[in-house]
Structure formats: structure tokens, C-alpha cells
C-alpha positions as CSV (number, residue, x, y, z in Angstrom):
1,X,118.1,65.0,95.0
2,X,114.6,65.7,96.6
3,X,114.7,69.1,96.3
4,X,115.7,68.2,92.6
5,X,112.7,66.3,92.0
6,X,110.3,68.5,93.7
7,X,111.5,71.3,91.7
8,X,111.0,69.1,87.8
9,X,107.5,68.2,89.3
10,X,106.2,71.9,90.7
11,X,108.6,74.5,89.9
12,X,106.1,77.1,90.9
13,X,105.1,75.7,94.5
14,X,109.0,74.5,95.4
15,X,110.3,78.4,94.3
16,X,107.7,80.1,96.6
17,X,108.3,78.0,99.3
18,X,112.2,78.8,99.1
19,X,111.6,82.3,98.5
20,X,109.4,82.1,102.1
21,X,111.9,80.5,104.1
22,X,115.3,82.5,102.5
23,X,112.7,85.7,102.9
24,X,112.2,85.3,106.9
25,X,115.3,84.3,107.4
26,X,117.1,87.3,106.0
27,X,114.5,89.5,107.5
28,X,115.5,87.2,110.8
29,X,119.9,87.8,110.3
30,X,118.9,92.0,109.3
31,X,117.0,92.2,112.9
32,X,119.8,90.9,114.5
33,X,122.0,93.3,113.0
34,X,120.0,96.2,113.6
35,X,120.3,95.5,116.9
36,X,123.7,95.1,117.3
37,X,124.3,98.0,116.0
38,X,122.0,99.7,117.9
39,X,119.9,100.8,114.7
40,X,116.5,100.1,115.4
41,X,113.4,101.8,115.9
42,X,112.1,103.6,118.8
43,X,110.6,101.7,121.2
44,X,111.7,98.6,119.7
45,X,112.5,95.7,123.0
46,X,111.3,92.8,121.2
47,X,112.6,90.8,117.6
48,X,109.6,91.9,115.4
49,X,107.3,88.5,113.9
50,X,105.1,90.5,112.3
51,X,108.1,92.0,110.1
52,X,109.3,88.6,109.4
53,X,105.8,87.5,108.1
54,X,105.3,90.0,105.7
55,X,108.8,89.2,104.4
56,X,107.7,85.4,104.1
57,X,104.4,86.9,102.8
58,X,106.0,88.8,99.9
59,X,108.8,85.7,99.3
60,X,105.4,83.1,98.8
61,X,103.0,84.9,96.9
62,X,105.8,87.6,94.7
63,X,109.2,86.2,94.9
64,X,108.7,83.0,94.0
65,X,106.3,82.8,91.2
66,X,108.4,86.2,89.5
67,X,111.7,84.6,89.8
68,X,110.2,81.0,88.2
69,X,108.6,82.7,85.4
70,X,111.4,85.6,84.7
71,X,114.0,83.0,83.8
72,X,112.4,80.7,81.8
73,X,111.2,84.0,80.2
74,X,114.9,85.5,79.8
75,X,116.2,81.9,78.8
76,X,114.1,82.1,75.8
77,X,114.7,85.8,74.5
78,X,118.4,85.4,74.6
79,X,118.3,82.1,72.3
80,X,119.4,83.8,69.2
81,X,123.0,83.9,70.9
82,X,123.2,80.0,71.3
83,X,122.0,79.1,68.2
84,X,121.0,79.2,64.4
85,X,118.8,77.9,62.1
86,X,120.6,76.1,59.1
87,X,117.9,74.8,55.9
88,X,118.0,71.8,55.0
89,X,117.6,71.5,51.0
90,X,115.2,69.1,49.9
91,X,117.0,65.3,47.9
92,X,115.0,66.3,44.9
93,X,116.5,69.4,42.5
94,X,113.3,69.6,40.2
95,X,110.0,71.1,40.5
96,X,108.7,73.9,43.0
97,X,109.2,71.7,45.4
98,X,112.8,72.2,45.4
99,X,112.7,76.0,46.3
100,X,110.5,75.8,49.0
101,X,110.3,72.7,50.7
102,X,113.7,73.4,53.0
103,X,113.6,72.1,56.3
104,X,115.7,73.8,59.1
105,X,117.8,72.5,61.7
106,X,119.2,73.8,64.8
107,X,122.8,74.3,65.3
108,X,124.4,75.3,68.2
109,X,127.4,78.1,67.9
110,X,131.2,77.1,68.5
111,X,133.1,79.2,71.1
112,X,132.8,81.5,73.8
113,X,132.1,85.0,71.8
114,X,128.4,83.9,71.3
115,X,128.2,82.7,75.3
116,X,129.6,86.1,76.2
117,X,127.0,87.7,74.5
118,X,124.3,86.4,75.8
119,X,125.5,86.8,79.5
120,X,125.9,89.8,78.9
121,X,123.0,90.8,77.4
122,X,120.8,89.1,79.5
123,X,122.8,90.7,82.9
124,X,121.7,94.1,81.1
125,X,117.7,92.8,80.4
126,X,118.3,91.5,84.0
127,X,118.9,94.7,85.4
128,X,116.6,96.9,83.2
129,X,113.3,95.0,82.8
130,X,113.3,92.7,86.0
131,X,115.7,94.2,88.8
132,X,114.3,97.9,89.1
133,X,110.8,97.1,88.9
134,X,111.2,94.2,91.5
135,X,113.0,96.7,93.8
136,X,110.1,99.0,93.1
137,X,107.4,96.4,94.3
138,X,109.1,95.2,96.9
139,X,109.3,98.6,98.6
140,X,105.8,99.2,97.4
141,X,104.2,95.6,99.0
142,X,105.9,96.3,101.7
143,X,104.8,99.6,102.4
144,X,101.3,98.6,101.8
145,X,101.5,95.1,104.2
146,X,103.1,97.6,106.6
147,X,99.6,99.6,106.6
148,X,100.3,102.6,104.3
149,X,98.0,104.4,102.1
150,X,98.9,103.7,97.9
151,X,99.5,107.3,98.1
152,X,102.4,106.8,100.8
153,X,103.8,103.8,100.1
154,X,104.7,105.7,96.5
155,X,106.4,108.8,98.7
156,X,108.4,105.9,100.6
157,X,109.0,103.5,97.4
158,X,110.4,107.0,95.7
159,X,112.2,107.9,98.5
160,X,114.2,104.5,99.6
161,X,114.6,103.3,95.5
162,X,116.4,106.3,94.8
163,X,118.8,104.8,97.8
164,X,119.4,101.6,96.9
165,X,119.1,101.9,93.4
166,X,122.9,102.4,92.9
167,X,123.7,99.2,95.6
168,X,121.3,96.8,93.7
169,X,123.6,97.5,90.4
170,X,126.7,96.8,92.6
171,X,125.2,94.6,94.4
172,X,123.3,92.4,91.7
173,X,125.2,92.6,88.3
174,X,128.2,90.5,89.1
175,X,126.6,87.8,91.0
176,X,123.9,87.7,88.3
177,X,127.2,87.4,85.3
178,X,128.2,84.2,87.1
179,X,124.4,82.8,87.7
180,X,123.8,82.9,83.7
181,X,127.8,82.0,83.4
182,X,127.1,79.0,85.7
183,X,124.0,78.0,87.1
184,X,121.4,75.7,85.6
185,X,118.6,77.9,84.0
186,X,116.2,76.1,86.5
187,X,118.4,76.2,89.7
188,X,118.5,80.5,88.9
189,X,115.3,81.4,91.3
190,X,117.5,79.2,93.9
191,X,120.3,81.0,93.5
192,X,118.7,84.5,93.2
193,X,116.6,83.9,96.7
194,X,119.6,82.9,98.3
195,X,121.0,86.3,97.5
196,X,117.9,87.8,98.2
197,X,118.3,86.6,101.4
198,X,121.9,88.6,101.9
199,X,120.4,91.5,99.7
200,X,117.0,92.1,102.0
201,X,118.8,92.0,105.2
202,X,121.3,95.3,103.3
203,X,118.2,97.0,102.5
204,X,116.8,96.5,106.1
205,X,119.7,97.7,107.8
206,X,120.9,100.1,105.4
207,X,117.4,102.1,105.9
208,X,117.9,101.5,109.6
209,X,120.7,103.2,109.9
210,X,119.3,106.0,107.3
211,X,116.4,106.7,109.9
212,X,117.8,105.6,113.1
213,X,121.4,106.3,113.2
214,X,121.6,110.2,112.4
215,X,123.0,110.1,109.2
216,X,120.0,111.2,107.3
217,X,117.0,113.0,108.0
218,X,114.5,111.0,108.0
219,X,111.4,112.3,105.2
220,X,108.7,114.4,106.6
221,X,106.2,112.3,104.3
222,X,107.2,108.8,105.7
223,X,107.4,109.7,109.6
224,X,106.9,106.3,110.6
225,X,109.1,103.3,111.6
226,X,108.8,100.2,109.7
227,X,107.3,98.8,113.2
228,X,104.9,101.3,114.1
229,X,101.7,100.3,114.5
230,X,98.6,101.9,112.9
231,X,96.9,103.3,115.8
232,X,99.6,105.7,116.8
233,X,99.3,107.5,113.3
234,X,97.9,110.7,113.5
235,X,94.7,111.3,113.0
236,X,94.5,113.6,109.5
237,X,96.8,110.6,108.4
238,X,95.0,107.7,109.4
239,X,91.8,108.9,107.9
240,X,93.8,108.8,104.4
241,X,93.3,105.3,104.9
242,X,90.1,102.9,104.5
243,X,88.9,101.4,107.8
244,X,88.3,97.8,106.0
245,X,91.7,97.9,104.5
246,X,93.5,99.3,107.7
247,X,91.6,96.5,109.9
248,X,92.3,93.1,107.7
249,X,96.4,94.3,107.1
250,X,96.8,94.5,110.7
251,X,95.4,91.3,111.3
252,X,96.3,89.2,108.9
253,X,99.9,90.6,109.7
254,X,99.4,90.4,113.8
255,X,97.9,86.4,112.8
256,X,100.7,85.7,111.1
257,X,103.1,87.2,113.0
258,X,101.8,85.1,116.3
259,X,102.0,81.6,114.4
260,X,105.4,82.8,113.5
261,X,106.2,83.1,117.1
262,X,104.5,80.3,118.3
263,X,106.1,77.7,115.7
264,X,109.4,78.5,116.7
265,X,108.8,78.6,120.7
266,X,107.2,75.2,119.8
267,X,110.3,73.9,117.7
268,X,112.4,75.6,120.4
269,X,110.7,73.3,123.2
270,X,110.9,70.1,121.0
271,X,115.0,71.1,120.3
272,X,115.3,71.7,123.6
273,X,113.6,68.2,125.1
274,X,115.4,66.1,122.0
């Protein structure tokens, strides 16, 4: 019921601050994966809060305002398959008046053939106009919160969407048939974070296990882990990259990533003492 209200009174604020919660904790459930299964990156002894951040970052300041907008948008394209517009002939039958001062009215269509429809279509607009180029920035943001130059964050967005292209249609077109079957136009950015949060923590691993297990080779032009930290880039490579703009990512995402850490010791101490 709150979360209800909150969402009628700021849709925008209430998405973004689901999207940063459902964003850190599937960055949260893929860690622990990866490390049960042994797939993380070298050097790795510690869960990662800096990773997590960026992942909340993108979910705030992306996810949330997209997903809010995107819907409502989509709602309104597809309304030709939910209704008409009937005219309404004027009482009077003489003068001009009669031929063009119709009103319409909207009627809603019978039956499920129109409903169908415009599942359908709008699983395919889904897909086309809102799930590839969402896949595409989020590989892209996060290459760039990670540290990389534009220039290789597009050799690593090229590289892992050509991956996990194929998954997000598997992945993403039935659940998205029963979110426009089902699900409340503004209860969709819920539903599709919540996902996400399953969906992020497949990408995560799946990469993982790409570079880390042995099953791929790992790209010549990404040669870093997720995790690696800017000063161990080589030289030639890390002059690709602006000073000013190599200095604030790393610590805005070391900041964040230590009030990460310190909110959940501190939430961990006030469990514990409760």
C-alpha cells in the first residue's frame, strides 16, 4: 500500500530507488556465485563494494528513470489495439453544420484478438527499440564506471553484446509476454527490475565463467578483469585515458564503494545487538 502511494505521487524517484536496491542486490547474489563456482578474477579474496556501487549507480541514475519513461511511452503507441474512435453525428440533419460538426467517442474493442495484438507487438517494440540498446548501455556505463577509455568500453560492449544478445531474447521475451499480459502498466518498471535483478547476476557470471573458467579466450583488447584497478594498466594503455577522468571514476567508485561497506558492517552490528 505505501509503496503504492509512493509510486502515484513520484513515479520517477520510487523506480530509481528500486532499480538501486534490486541493482546491488543482484550484483550481491552474482558475486556469490562466482565464487562458488570458483569463477572469479584473479586475485580476487574479498566480495567487491565498489562493483556493487556501480551496479546501484547505473540502477539510480539509468534504470530507473528508462524503465518509468519506456512504459508509459510503449503504453501509448500500442493504443490503436485497445481502441477506436466512433463519430458521433450531430441531433441536427440540416446545414454545414451537419457534415462537420461529429464528435468522436472512444470505444474499447471486444475480445482477445485485439489484446493479442498488442502484446505482441509491443513484446517485439520491446525487444527492438528498448532491450538491445539498454543491453548496449549497460555494458557501455559500465565499462566506463569501471575506468575504461570510450574507445574500449566500445571493443568490450561489442564483444560481451554479441554474447548475451541471444540469452536476453530467451531470457526477456516470455517474461515480458506475461508483464503486458498481466501487470499493471505502472507496476512494469517493478516487475522488469526485479528481473533485472536475476538477469544482471546471468550476465555477471556468465562473463565470469567466459574469462575465468577456460572456456573462452578472453579478448586481447579487453585484458582486464572487471575488478582491476587502474593503476595496474599498462602504461601505453593508461595514457589512452585523461588523468581528470581516470582520477574522479576511481574515487567516486572507491567512496561509494566504502559507504557501501560501512552501511552494512553498521546494519550488521545493529542486527547483531537487536
Amino acid at each position: 500500500r505505501h509503496y503504492g502511494r509512493a509510486l502515484e505521487k513520484r513515479p520517477m524517484l520510487t523506480n530509481s530507488a528500486t532499480a538501486l536496491v534490486l541493482y546491488g542486490c543482484g550484483d550481491c547474489l552474482a558475486q556469490h556465485i562466482e565464487k562458488r563456482i570458483n569463477v572469479q578474477s584473479k586475485g580476487k579474496k574479498q566480495y567487491n563494494y565498489e562493483r556493487t556501487a556501480r551496479l546501484c549507480i547505473f540502477g539510480f541514475c539509468l534504470a530507473g528513470p528508462l524503465l518509468t519513461q519506456w512504459y508509459s511511452l510503449l503504453h501509448r503507441m500500442t493504443s490503436v489495439y485497445r481502441y477506436e474512435y466512433v463519430a458521433m453525428q450531430s441531433s441536427s440533419n440540416t446545414g454545414w453544420m451537419s457534415s462537420v460538426g461529429s464528435m468522436y467517442r472512444q470505444v474499447a474493442f471486444e475480445g482477445s484478438a485485439h489484446r493479442n495484438k498488442e502484446v505482441i507487438l509491443k513484446v517485439v517494440l520491446d525487444q527492438l527499440l528498448f532491450q538491445a540498446p539498454f543491453l548496449n548501455l549497460y555494458l557501455m556505463t559500465m565499462s566506463l564506471l569501471e575506468g575504461y577509455t570510450v574507445g574500449q568500453g566500445l571493443e568490450r560492449c561489442k564483444q560481451n553484446f554479441h554474447d548475451a544478445w541471444g540469452y536476453a531474447v530467451c531470457f526477456w521475451s516470455p517474461w515480458m509476454y506475461l508483464n503486458f499480459s498481466f501487470v499493471p502498466m505502472q507496476l512494469a518498471p517493478l516487475y522488469v527490475n526485479s528481473l533485472a535483478l536475476v538477469w544482471n547476476a546471468f550476465l555477471s557470471v556468465l562473463f565470469h565463467q567466459r574469462d575465468y573458467a577456460g572456456e573462452a579466450t578472453v579478448a586481447a583488447v579487453t585484458g582486464q578483469t572487471e575488478e582491476t584497478d587502474l593503476a595496474s594498466m599498462a602504461p601505453d594503455e593508461a595514457d589512452l585515458a585523461p588523468i581528470t577522468y581516470m582520477s574522479v571514476v576511481k574515487n567516486v567508485s572507491a567512496t561509494a564503494g566504502r559507504l557501501l561497506h560501512r552501511s552494512t558492517a553498521a546494519a550488521s552490528e545493529i542486527a547483531s545487538l537487536s
